[in-house]
N, C-alpha and C positions, 0 to 999 in steps of 0.2 A: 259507247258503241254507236255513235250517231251516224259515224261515217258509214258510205255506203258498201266500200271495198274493204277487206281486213286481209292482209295479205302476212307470215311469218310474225306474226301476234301469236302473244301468250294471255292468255284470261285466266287470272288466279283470285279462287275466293272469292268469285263475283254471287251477288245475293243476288235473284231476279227473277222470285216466285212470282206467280201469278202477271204476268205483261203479256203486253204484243211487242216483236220485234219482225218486222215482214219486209222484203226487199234488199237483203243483206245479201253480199257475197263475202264468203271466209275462205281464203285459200292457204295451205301450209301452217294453219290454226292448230294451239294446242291449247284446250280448256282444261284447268287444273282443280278438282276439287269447288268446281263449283254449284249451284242451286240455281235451277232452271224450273223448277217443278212447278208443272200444271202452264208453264207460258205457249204461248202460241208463238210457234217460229213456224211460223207458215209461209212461200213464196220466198224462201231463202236458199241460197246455193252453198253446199260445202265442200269442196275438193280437198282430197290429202289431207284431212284435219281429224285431230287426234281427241276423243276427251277421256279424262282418267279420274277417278274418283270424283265424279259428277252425279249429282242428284234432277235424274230426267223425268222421275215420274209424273205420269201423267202429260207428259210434252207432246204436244200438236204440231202436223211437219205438214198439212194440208197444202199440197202444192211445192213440199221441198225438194231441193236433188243432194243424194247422199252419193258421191262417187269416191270411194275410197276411202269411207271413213271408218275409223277404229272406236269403240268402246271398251275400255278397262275399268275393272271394278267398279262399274255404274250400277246405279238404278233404274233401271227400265222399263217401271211395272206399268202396262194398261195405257203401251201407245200402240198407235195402229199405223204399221207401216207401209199398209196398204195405200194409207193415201199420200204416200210422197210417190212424186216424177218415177215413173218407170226408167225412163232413159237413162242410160249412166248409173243405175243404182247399184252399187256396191259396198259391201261392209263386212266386221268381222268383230267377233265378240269375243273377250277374254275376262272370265270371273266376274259375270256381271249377274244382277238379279233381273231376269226378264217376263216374272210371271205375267199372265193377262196379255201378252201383247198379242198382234195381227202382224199376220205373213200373207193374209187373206190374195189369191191370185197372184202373189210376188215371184218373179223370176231371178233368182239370187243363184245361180250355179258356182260351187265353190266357198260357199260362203263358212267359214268354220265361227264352231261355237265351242271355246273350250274352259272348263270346267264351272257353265253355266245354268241357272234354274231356270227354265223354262215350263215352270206348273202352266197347264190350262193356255198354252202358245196356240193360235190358230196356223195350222199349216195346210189348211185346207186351199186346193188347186194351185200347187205352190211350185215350182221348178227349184228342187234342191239339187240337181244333179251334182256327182264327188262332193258333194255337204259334207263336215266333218262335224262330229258331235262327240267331242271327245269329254269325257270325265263328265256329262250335262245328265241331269235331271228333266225326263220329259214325263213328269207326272200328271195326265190328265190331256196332254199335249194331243190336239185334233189331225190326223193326217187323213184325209179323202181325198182322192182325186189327186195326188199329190205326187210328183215324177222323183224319185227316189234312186233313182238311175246311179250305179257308184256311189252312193251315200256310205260315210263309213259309221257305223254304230256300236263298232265293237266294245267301246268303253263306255258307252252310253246306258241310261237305268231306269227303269219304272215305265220304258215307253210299252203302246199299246198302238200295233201297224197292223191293218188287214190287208195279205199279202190280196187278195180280190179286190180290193178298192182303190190300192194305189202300185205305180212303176217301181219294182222293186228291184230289178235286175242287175244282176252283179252288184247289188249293197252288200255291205259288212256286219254280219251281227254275230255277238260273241254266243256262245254257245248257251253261259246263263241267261243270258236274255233269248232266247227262244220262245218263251212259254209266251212273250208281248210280241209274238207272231201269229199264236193257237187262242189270243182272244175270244176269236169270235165263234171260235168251237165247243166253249166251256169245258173243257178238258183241264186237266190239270196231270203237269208234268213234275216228276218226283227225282 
C-alpha cells in the first residue's frame, strides 16, 4: 500500500494492526476481511469504498474524509468518528459491531444502521435526520442535543431518547419501544 492513490483495488486478508498509514487516497476500494485494529489511518481520503468483514477496532481516522463509505459485518468498537472531515462525510452500516464509538457533533442525515450494536454509541449533538436504525441495538446509546428529525426507530431496541432533550419530530418508534421515550419519567409501562 505505499502508493499514494488506490483507485478499484481489492485488499484481502491484509494484517496491519497497530501502523500509520497517513496520506492515502482510496477510490472504488474494497477491503475484504481484513485487520486494521488500533492503526491510525489519519489524513486519508476514501470515496465509494466498501469494507466487509474487517476488524476496525479501535481505528483512528483523525483528519479522514469517509464519503460514501460502507461497513459490513465489521468491527467497529471505540472509534471516534467525530474526528474525521466533516465535509463529504457519508456512511452506512450493515451487521456491524459498533459499541463505544463517537457520532459526537456528526452530521450524517440518512445515514442507516441495519441490524447493528451500538451499546454506549455517542450520539450526542448529532444530525440524524431520516436515520434508519433498523433491527440495531441502542443499549446505553447517548442522544442529547441530538436532531432526530424523521429518524425511523421502529425496529430499533433497548434505546433510551428524551423527547425534551432532543428533535424528535415525525421519528418512528414502534409501539414496544415506547417505555425508551418515558425514561426520564421513571414510570413504567405494562
Amino acid at each position: 500500500m505505499e502508493e499514494q492513490l488506490h483507485q478499484d483495488k481489492t485488499f484481502e486478508k491484509i494484517s496491519y494492526p497497530n501502523k500509520v498509514i497517513r496520506g492515502r487516497e482510496f477510490e472504488d476500494c474494497v477491503f475484504r476481511n481484513c485487520d486494521f485494529s488500533n492503526t491510525h489511518f489519519s489524513h486519508n481520503r476514501f470515496a465509494d469504498c466498501t469494507f466487509v468483514g474487517c476488524n476496525l477496532a479501535m481505528l483512528k481516522l483523525l483528519g479522514s474524509t469517509l464519503n460514501n463509505v460502507t461497513f459490513k459485518e465489521c468491527k467497529l468498537t471505540g472509534i471516534n468518528f467525530s474526528e474525521c472531515e466533516e465535509f463529504l462525510f457519508t456512511v452506512s452500516f450493515e451487521s456491524c459491531q459498533m459499541d463505544y464509538t463517537s457520532f459526537l457533533r456528526r452530521k450524517m442525515p440518512k445515514t442507516t444502521f441495519v441490524d447493528c450494536s451500538l451499546k454506549n454509541v455517542v450520539f450526542e449533538q448529532a444530525v440524524l435526520t431520516k436515520a434508519r436504525f433498523d433491527n440495531t441495538d441502542l443499549a446505553g446509546a447517548v442522544f442529547e442535543h441530538t436532531t432526530l428529525t424523521e429518524a425511523d426507530f421502529s425496529t430499533a431496541y433497548n434505546y433510551s431518547i428524551d423527547p425534551e432533550l432532543n428533535t424528535i419530530k415525525k421519528a418512528k418508534f414502534s409501539q414496544d419501544g415506547l417505555a425508551g421515550l418515558l425514561t426520564r419519567y421513571d414510570i413504567r409501562v405494562v
